[in-house]
Each structure stands twice: as structure tokens, then as C-alpha cells.
N, C-alpha and C positions, 0 to 999 in steps of 0.2 A: 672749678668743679668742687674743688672742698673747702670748707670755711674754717679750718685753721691746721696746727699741728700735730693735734693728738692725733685727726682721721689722716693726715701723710702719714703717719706714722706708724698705723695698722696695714699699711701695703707695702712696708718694707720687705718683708719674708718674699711674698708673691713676686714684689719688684728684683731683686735680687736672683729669686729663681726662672724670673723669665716668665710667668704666669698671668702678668696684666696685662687687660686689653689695652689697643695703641691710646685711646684716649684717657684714659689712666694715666700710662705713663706717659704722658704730653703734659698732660695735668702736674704730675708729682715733679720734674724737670724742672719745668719754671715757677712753682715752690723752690722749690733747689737753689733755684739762681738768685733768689732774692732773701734766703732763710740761712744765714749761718750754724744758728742751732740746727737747723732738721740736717743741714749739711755733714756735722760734726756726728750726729747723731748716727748720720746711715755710714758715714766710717766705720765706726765702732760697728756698727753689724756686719761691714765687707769683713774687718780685722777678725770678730770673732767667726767669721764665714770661712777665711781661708784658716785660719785655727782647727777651725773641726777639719777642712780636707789633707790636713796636714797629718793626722791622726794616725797610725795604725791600723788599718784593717786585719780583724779575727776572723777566720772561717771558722762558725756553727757548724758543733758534730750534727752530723744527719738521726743521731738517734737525740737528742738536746732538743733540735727541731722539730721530730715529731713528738716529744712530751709539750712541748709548748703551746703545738698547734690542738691536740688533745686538750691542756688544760684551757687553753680559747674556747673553744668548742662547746665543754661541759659547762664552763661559766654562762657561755650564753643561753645552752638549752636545758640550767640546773633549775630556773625554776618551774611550780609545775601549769601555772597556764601560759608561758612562752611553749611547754612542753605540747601542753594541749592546741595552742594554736597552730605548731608546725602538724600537727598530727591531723588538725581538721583541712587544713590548706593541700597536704599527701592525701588525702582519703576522700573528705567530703566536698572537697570542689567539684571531680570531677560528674559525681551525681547529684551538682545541687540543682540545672538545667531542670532531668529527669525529675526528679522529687518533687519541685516546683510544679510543673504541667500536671503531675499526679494528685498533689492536695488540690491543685484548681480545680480539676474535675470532680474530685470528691465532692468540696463545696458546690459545685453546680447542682451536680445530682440529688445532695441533700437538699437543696432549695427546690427544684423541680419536683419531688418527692412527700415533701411539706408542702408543696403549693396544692398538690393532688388533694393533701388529708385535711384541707380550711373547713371548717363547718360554717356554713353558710347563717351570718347573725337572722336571728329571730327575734320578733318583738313579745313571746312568750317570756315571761319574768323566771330566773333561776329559781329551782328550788331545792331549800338544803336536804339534801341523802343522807350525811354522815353520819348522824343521831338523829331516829327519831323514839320518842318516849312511848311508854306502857299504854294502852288503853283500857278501859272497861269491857268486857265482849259477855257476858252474862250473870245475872245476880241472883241467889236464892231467893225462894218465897219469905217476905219478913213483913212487919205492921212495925214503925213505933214513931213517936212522934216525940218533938226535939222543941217543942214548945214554940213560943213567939221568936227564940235564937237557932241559928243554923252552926251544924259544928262541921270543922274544916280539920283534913283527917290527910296525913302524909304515909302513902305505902309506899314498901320497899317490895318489889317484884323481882323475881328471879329469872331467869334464860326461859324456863320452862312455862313460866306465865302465873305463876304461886306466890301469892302473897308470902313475905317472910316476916310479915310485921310491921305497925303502924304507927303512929304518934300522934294524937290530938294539938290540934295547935291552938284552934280560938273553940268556944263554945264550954257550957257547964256539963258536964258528965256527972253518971250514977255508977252504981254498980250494976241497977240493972239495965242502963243502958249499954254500957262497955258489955255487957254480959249477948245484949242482941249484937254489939259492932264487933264482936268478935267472932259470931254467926254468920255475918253481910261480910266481913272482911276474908274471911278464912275458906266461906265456900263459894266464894265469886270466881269468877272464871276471868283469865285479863290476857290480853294480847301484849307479849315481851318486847322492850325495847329492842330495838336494831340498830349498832354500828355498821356502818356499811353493809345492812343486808343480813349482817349474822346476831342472831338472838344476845341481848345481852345482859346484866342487870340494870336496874334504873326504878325510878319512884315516880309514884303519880299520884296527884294532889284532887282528893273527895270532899264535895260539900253537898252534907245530907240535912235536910229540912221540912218535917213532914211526909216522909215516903213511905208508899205502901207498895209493894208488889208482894202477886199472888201467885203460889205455880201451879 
């Protein structure tokens, strides 16, 4: 059963105390009979066996013993997630049952509930809400003319639909044309960007070429 002497040799304690199973010791026996060393060996442990029962016996004061059993105690439950763990195994075992069946039905409900609110796909294309920009919505009476070039003209519009100001980007300007686009700019009328619905500021981009209106 074991293949040499060091593993005879780890069942002396159990063998000695009466502890090993009968095939154990059948096994460790005839080692025995045929091991002088393992033989000599398990001497020296009867010798120092009857050594210790030769001993003295102390009786522990009763208050010794419970300082002892105390500091057992604290050492096992000093730190603090052994601490945590006796306290969840006292407490939250017995409602883990309850608790369980409780978040399950939650999850159900929540899935039944969502399944109520699915918006049914449409092959209608999304269309973006978040921002939408400034528009034109009326122009004063003006005449002028911007020759063979068209000029491209960036407005800043406010919540309330008011021009705040403008910036020529491409095209040749005068004075007295800046003098009429400050007339077209300033008394136009403009529908204000919306962030989600609510008025906001935002700019919007004019190309004027040849235009006439009259009021």
C-alpha cells in the first residue's frame, strides 16, 4: 500500500493513537516486519509517547481558561470580513430564500412592462429633433444688385428670431452695399433655432445674388 518509508512514517502518530483504518495498519505491520529502520523509528515515538504520559498533569484555573477561550475567539473573529462574513451567515441567510423570489419577480415585471412599451419598427427614416437651425421667415422691400458674384453672408440669430450680426464670407462688398445688407439683415424677420423644441441661438448661412423684393 505505500511505497517506501517516509509515507510509513507519517501514520505513526494515528498508528500509535489507534486512529488507522484496519488496512493501514495491515499495511504499516508488515513494513514493520521487514524495516529495521521504520522499526527503530516507531520505538523512539512509543518511548517518547510513554514520556509525555508520564508527565504531570496541571489543572487550568477556570478563569486562565476562559481568558484563553476569549482570546481564541477574538483572534478568529478580529478581522473584519471574517467579521462580516459571520454576520451575513446570522442575518442574511435566513432572507436570502425571500429576497431571491422577490428580485425575480421584479425582473419579470420589468420585462413584461418593457415588452408593453416596444414601439413597433417603422420603415419611416429617423429624423434628427435636437437642433434644428434659424430660418428666413420674411425680408424687407430692398433692390440691389451684386453684379456677375454672389455674396455669402453668415447670421448670428438670437432665441427671439433677431439678427445679432453678420459676416461676409465670399463675395466683393461696398460701402454702399454693406449699407443696403445691413437694411436686408437687420429688418428681416427669422425663425430661431430649437434645441429640443426650446428657442435658441444659432446662425444661418445667406446667398444673395441679384435680388429684388418689393413691399
Amino acid at each position: 500500500m505505500f511505497e517506501g518509508c517516509v509515507e510509513i512514517r507519517e501514520h505513526y502518530s494515528d498508528y500509535l493513537d489507534g486512529l488507522c483504518e484496519p488496512q493501514v495498519v495491515k499495511s504499516i505491520r508488515f513494513h514493520l516486519r521487514y524495516c529495521g529502520s521504520c522499526r527503530r523509528e516507531l520505538e523512539a515515538w512509543q518511548t517518547m509517547q510513554g514520556d509525555l504520559r508520564g508527565l504531570t498533569r496541571y489543572q487550568v484555573p477556570p478563569e486562565l481558561a476562559l481568558r484563553l477561550r476569549v482570546k481564541v475567539s477574538q483572534s478568529l473573529h478580529g478581522r473584519l470580513l471574517e467579521r462580516l462574513r459571520v454576520w451575513m451567515d446570522n442575518v442574511l441567510e435566513p432572507m436570502l430564500l425571500p429576497a431571491s423570489g422577490g428580485v425575480l419577480a421584479a425582473i419579470v415585471c420589468f420585462c413584461l412592462i418593457m415588452g408593453s412599451l416596444v414601439v413597433p419598427a417603422t420603415k419611416t427614416p429617423d429624423v434628427p429633433v435636437a437642433f434644428v437651425p434659424p430660418r428666413v421667415q420674411a425680408l424687407p422691400a430692398f433692390d440691389f444688385n451684386t453684379g456677375d458674384s454672389h455674396i455669402v453672408l453668415v447670421t448670428r440669430i438670437d432665441a427671439g428670431g433677431h439678427a445679432m450680426g453678420y459676416r461676409v464670407l465670399s463675395g466683393e462688398s461696398s460701402p454702399e452695399l454693406i449699407h443696403k445688407l445691413d437694411r436686408v439683415i437687420y429688418f428681416s424677420d427669422f425663425q430661431p433655432a430649437t434645441w429640443f423644441g426650446r428657442p435658441t441661438d444659432g446662425q444661418v448661412v445667406l446667398s444673395l445674388w441679384r435680388i429684388t423684393v418689393r413691399g
